[in-house]
C-alpha positions in Angstrom: -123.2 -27.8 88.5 -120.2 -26.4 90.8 -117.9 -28.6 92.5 -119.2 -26.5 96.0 -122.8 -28.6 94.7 -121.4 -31.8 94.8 -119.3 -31.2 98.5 -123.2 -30.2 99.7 -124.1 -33.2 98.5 -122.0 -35.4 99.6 -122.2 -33.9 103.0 -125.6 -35.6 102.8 -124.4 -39.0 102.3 -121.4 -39.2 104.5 -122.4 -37.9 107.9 -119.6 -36.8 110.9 -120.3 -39.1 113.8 -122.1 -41.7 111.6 -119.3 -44.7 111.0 -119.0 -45.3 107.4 -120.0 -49.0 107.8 -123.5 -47.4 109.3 -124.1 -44.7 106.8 -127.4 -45.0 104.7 -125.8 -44.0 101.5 -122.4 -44.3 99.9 -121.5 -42.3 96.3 -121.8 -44.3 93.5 -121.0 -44.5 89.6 -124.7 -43.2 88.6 -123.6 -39.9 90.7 -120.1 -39.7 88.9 -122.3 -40.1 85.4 -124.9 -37.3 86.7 -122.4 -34.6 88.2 -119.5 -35.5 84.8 -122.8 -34.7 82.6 -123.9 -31.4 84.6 -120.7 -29.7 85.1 -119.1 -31.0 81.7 -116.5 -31.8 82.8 -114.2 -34.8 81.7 -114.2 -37.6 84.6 -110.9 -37.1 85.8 -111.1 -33.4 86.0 -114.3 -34.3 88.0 -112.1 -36.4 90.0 -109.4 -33.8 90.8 -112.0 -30.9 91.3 -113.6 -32.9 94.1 -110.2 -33.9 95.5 -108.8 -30.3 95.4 -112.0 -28.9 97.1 -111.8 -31.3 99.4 -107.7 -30.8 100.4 -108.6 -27.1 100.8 -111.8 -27.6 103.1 -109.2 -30.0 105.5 -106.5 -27.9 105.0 -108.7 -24.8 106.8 -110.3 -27.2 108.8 -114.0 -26.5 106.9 -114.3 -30.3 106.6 -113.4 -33.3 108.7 -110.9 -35.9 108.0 -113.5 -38.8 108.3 -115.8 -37.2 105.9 -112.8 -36.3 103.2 -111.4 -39.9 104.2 -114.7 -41.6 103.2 -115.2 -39.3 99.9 -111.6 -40.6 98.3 -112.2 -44.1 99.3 -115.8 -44.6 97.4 -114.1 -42.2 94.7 -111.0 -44.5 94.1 -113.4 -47.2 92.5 -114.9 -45.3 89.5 -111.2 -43.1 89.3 -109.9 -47.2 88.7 -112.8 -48.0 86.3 -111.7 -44.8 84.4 -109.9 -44.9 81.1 -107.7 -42.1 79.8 -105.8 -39.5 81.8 -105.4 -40.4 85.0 -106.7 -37.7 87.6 -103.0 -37.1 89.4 -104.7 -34.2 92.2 -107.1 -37.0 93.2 -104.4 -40.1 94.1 -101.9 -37.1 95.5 -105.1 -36.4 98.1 -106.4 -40.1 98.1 -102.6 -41.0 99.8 -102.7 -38.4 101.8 -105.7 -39.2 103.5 -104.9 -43.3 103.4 -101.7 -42.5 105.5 -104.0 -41.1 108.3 -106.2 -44.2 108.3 -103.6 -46.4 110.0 -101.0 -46.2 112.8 -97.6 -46.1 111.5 -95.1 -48.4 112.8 -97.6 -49.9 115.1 -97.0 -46.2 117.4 -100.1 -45.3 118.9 -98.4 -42.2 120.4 -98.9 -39.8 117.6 -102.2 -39.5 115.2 -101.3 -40.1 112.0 -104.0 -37.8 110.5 -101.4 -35.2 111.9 -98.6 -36.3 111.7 -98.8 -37.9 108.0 -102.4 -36.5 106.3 -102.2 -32.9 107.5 -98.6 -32.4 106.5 -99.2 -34.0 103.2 -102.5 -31.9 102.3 -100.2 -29.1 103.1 -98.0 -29.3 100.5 -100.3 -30.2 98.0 -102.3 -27.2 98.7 -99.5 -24.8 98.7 -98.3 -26.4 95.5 -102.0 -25.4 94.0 -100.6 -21.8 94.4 -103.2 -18.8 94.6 -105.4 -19.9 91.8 -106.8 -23.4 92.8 -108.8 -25.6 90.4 -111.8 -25.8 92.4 -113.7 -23.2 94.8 -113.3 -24.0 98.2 -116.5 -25.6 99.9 -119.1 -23.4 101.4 -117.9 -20.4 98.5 -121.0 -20.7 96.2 -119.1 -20.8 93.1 
């Protein structure tokens, strides 16, 4: 299984225009267990390979903040529950997208999605260089 597999399927679960308090289905540990035992992959490089897909589809504007927002908040549980190394990509990514939940210093004048999370996925995508991790979504591999 390819981490493009997993972005597909979690396109099913977290829906654009669907608030996540009304979607029908939320990631859980069993799907962590199934896609760590199909791609072999360790559970934080699971982690990280989901979380640098992810900040490349924003970063080209393939995939909507909401819908990156709501992957990294389920994933934070099971990357918590997780012994061992800890998946650094994923909480780089999983701030970036908390700053844009919130307005900062109670200014509603600017969108903190970008003014804080664009900026930040930015630079965590050009510090990936030209050979990322993880294919970007929609590439098949």
């Amino acid at each position: 299984m390819q981490v493009a597999d997993m972005i597909s399927e979690l396109k099913t679960f977290y829906k654009d225009g669907v608030h996540y308090r009304d979607l029908d289905r939320h990631l859980t540990e069993a799907d962590v267990e199934r896609w760590t035992a199909a791609s072999g992959w360790s559970r934080s490089q699971l982690f990280d390979e989901i979380a640098t897909c992810l900040a490349l589809g924003f970063n080209r504007s393939e995939l909507s903040f909401e819908f990156c927002d709501a992957v990294v908040d389920d994933l934070s549980g099971p990357v918590t529950n997780t012994s061992g190394l800890r998946p650094k990509v994923f909480w780089e990514v999983y701030s970036a997208f908390d700053e844009g939940e919130h307005y900062h210093d109670n200014n509603r004048e600017e969108d903190p999605v970008d003014v804080y999370t664009r900026p930040m996925i930015a630079r965590i995508v050009e510090g990936m260089g030209t050979f990322p991790t993880a294919a970007p979504p929609g590439s098949g591999q």
